[in-house]
N, C-alpha and C positions, 0 to 999 in steps of 0.2 A: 504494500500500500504506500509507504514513504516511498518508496525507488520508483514506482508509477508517478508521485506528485511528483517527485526531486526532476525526473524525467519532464516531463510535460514542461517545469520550469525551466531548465534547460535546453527545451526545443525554442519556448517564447523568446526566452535572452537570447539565445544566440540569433534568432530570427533578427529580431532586433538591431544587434550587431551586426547582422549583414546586409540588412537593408541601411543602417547607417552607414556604412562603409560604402555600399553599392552608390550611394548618394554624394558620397565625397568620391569618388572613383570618375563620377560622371561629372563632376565641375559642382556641386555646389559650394557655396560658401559657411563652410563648417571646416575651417583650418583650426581653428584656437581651440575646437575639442581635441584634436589629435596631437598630442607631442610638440605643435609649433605653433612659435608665436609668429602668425603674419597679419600685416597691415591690411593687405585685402581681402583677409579670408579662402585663399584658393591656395591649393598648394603646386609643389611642380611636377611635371610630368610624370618622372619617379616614383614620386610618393602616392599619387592619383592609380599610377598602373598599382603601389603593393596596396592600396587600400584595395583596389577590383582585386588582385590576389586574393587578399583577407574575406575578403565577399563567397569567392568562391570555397574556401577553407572552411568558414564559419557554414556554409549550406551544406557543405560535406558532412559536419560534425550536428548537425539538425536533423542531416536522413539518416545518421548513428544512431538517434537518440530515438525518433520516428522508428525505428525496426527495432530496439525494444520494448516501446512501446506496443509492437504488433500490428501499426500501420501499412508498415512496407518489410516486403520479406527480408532475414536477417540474410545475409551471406556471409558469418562466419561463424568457428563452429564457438562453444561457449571457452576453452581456453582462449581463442584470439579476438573474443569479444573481453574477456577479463584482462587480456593484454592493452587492447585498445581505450581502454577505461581508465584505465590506470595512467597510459600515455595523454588522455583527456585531462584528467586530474594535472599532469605534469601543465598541462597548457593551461589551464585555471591558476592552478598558482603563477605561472609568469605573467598573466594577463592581471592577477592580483598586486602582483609586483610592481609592475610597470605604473599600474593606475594609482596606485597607492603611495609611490614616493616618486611618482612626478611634478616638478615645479610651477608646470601650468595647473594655474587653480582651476580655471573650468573642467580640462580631461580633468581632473583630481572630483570633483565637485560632481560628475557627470556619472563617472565611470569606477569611483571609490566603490561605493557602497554595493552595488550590482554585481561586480567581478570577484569581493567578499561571499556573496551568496552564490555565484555560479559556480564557487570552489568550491564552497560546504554541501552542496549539492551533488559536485562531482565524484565526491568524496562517498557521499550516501550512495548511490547509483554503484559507485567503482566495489563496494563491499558486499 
């Protein structure tokens, strides 16, 4: 029952995270949430292509979360599903990391609190 909610929470956040991404990928003005401070709110072509990266990363780790749920059929067996959890959990804590002793207050402000819970979450699900 918790690993179904941790899940479901899990699929929302990262949805989330990659439609934000997907939105800074394609030019909007949402630079001062991500790691940089700029005047115009756009970032440079780099950062635009890893944010569409991050986009597609984050919807990889949604249709993970979706096929244990029982959405979408799982393709692997339950060892390299307990591998892969674990490696999820790894990327929740650096995504905790990141968001949590970065200098820009808005990412801090934005993305503190959410990436807290999308680790204790990862954590419930990975067990």
């Amino acid at each position: 029952m918790l690993d179904a909610f941790s899940s479901s929470f899990l699929v929302l956040a990262y949805l989330a995270a990659a439609l934000f991404h997907l939105a800074i990928g394609l030019g909007a003005t949402l630079a001062d949430y991500f790691q940089v401070n700029s005047t115009t709110g756009r970032l440079s072509f780099s950062r635009r292509a890893l944010s569409l990266g991050l986009f597609f990363v984050f919807m990889a780790i949604v249709g993970h979360y979706l096929a244990q749920l029982g959405l979408f059929t799982p393709i692997l067996d339950a060892a390299g599903n307990a591998v892969v959890n674990w490696v999820l959990v790894a990327i929740a804590t650096a995504q905790a990391l990141i968001a949590n002793t970065s200098k820009n207050i808005k990412q801090k402000r934005l993305w503190a609190g959410p990436t807290v819970a999308m680790l204790l979450a990862a954590v419930i699900v990975a067990f």
